[in-house]
C-alpha positions in Angstrom: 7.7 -2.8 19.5 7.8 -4.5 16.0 3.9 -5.1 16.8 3.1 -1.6 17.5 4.5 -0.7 14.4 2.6 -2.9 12.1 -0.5 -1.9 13.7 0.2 1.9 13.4 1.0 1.4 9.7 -2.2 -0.4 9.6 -4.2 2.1 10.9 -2.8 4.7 8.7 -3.2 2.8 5.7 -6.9 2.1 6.8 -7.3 5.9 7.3 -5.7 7.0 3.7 -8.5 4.4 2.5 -11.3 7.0 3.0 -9.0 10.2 2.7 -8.4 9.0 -1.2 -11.9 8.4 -1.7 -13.1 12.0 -0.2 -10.0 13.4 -2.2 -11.0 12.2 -5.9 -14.1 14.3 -5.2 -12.4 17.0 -4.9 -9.0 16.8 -7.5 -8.9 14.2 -9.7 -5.7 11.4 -9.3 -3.8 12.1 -12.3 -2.8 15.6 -10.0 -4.0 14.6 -6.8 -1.4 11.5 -6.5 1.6 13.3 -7.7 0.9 15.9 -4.5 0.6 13.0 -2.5 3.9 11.7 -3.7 5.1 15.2 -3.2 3.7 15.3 0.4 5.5 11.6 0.8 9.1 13.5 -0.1 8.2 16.5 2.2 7.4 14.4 5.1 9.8 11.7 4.7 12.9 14.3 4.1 11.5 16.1 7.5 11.4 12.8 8.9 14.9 11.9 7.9 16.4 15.2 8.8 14.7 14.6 12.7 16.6 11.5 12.9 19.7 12.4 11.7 19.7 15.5 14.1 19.4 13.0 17.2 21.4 10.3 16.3 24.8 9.6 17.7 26.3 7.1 15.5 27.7 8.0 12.1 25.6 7.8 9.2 27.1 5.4 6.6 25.4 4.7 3.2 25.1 1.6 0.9 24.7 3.0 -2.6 23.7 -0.4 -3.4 21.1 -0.7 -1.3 20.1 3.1 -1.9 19.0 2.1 -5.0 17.2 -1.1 -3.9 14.8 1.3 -2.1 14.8 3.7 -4.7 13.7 0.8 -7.5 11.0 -0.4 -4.4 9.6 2.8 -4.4 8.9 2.7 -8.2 6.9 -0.8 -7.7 5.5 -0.6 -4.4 4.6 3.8 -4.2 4.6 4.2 -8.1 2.9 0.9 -9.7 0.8 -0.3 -6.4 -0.2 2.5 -4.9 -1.6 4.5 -8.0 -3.3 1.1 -9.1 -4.4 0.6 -5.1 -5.8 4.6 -5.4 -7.6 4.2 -8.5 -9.6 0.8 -7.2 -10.7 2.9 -4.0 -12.3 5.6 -6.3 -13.9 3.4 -8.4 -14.9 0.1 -6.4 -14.5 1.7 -3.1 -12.1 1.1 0.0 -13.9 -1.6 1.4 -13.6 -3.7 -1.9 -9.7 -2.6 -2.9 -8.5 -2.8 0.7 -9.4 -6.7 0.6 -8.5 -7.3 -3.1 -4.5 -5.4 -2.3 -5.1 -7.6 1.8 -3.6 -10.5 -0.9 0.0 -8.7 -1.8 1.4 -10.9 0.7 0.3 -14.3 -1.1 1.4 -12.7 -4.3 4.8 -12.6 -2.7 4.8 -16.0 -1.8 3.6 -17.2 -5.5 6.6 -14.9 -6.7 9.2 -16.3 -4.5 8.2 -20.0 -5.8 8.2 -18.8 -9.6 11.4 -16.8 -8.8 13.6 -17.7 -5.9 12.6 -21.7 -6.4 11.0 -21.6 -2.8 8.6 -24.9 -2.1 4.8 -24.7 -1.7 3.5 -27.6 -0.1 -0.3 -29.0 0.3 -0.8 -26.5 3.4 0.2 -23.9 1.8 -1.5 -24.5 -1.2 -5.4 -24.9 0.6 -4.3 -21.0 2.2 -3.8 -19.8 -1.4 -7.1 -21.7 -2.0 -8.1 -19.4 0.6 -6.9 -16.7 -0.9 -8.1 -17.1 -4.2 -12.2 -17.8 -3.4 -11.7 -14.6 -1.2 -10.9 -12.8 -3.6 -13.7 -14.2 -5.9 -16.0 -13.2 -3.2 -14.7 -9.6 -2.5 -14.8 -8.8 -6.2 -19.0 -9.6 -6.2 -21.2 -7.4 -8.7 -21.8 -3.6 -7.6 -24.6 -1.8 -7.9 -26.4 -2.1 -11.0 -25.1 -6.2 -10.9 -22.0 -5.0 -12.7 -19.0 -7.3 -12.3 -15.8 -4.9 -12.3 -13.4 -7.1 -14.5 -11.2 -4.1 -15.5 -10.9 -2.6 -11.6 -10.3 -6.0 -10.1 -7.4 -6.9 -12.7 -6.0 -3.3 -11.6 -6.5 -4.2 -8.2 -4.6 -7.4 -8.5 -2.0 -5.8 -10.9 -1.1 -3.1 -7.6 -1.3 -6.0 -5.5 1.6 -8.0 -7.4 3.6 -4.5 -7.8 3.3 -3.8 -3.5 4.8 -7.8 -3.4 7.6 -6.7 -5.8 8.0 -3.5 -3.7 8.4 -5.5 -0.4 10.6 -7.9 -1.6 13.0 -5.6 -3.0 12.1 -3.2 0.3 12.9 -6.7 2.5 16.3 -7.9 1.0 17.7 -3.7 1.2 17.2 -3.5 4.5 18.9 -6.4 5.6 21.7 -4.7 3.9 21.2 -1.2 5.6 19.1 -1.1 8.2 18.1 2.8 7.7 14.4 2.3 6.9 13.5 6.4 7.2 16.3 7.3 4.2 15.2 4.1 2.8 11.1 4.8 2.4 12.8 8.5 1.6 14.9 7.0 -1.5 11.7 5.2 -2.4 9.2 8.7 -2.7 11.7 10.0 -4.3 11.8 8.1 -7.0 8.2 7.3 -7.6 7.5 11.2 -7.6 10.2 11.9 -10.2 8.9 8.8 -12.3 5.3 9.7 -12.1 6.0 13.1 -12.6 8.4 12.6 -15.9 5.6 10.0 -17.7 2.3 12.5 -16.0 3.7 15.6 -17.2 -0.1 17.5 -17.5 -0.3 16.5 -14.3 2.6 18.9 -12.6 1.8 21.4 -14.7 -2.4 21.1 -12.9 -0.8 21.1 -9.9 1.6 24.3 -10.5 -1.5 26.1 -12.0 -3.6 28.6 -10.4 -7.1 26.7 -10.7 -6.6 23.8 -8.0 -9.6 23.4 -5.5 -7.9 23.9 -1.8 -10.2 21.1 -0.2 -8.5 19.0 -2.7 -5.0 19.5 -2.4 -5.2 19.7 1.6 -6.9 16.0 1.2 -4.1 14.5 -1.2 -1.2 16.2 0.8 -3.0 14.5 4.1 -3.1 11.1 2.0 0.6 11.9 1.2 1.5 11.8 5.1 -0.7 9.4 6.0 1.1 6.7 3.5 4.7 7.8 4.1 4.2 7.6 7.9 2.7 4.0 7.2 5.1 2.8 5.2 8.1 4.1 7.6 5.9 2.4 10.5 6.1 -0.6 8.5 9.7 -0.7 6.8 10.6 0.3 10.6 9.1 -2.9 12.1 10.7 -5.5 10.2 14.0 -4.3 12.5 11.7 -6.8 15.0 9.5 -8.7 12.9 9.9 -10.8 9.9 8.8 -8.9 6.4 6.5 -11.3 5.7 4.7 -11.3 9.1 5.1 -7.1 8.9 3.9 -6.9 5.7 0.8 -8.7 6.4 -0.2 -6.9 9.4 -0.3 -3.8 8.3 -1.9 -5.0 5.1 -4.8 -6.3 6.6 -6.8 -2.8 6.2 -10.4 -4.7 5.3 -10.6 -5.7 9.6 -10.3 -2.1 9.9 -12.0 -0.2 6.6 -15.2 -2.8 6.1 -16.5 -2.1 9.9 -16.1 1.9 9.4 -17.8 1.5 5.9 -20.7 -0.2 7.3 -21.1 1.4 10.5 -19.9 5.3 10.5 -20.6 5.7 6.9 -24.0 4.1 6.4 -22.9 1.2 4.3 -22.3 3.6 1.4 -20.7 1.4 -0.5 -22.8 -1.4 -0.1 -20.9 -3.9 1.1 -22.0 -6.9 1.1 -21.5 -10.1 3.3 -20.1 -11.7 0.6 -17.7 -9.2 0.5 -17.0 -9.9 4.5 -16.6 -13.2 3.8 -14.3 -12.8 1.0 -11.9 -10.5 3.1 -12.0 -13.0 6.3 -10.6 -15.6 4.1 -8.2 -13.9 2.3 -6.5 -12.6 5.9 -7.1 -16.6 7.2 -5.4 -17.7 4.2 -2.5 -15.0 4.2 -2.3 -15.6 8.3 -2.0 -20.0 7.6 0.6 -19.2 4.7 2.9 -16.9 7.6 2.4 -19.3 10.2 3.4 -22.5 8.0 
């Protein structure tokens, strides 16, 4: 079950990938991603209110770990997922869904600075893995422009999903209610984003917002908060690490569509294929060490 999970999160994910990309076209992010975040609360509190309705047991909250989720949701749907959005737009999906594939390595690298976990030589050549992955995913675009600035986002969103997870990982083992969780979490990205982006609620409440637009961010909206229920739901079965990493590994999904539904648009290279294949070999060795 745990499996099934991962993979629909995965799939989702991989979807949103190409949603975000047709949906910049239409609205721009600074509105478009607050309505997705608004979408995530919309869907998650109908989600929540589903579950509650057929339950049997009790529900009993943590406030502690309430606000575990909550702070997860400012990292992993605030930080990671604007940064993650803005890399899709400008270096395309194929290219940001490999660079954010390495969140899970950044988690390890955080848990040895942090938690004083070990890394030993095995787990060292993976992030060796990892790191000329990355190198070759983030090749020169058209024109032969190298895109510094995008990849340092890319990597920046990366590090903020890991922080996200973590948090997300160690809440749930103290409530185990990952729908209000992933709820707590939308919630609080949408009223940080919106409280720092304030032109960007007032766009949305305005009458001048292209309807091809808005239906596109509200779909990216569910497609994210069903993925990330899928995969905060999963690690009841799996381990976070293993469940993070599954549904993280969009590129096996996002490069083949690119190149063969889409006509290559983006121009991905096999340098770029190369580069995601080792990044999900090194982020499989370092889960199975």
């Amino acid at each position: 079950m745990g499996d099934l999970l991962a993979v629909l999160a995965l799939l989702l994910f991989a979807g949103n990938a190409f949603v975000v990309r047709a949906a910049a076209a239409h609205m721009g992010q600074r509105t478009g991603f607050l309505v997705a975040l608004v979408a995530n609360v919309v869907v998650g509190a109908v989600l929540v209110v589903g579950h509650l309705a057929v339950r049997a047991e009790p529900l009993r909250v943590d406030p502690f770990a309430l606000g575990m989720f909550a702070v997860s949701g400012i990292f992993a749907s605030y930080l990671g997922r604007r940064g993650y959005f803005r890399t899709v737009e400008t270096i395309g999906p194929s290219r940001a869904s490999t660079i954010q594939n390495s969140s899970p390595a950044f988690a390890l690298v955080l848990g040895w600075l942090l938690l004083g976990e070990r890394l030993g030589p095995v787990e060292l050549a993976c992030m060796g893995g990892v790191m000329l992955g990355l190198y070759l995913a983030s090749g020169r675009l058209a024109g032969g422009v190298v895109p510094w600035r995008e990849i340092g986002v890319g990597l920046f969103s990366a590090a903020a999903y890991a922080v996200g997870n973590i948090i997300r990982g160690d809440a749930l083992d103290r409530w185990s209610e990952p729908l209000l969780g992933a709820l707590a979490g939308a919630v609080a990205a949408t009223v940080v984003y919106a409280a720092l982006h304030r032109p960007a609620w007032s766009a949305v409440a305005g009458p001048r917002r292209p309807r091809r637009g808005l239906a596109l961010w509200l779909l990216s909206g569910a497609l994210t908060i069903g993925g990330q229920a899928s995969v905060i739901a999963s690690t009841a079965y799996l381990p976070v690490s293993v469940a993070v990493a599954i549904s993280a590994a969009t590129p096996m999904v996002v490069i083949p569509v690119s190149v063969l539904l889409f006509a290559n648009r983006e121009r991905v290279r096999p340098r770029t294929a190369v580069g995601a294949v080792l990044i999900a070999g090194g982020v499989a060795g370092l889960l199975l060490v």
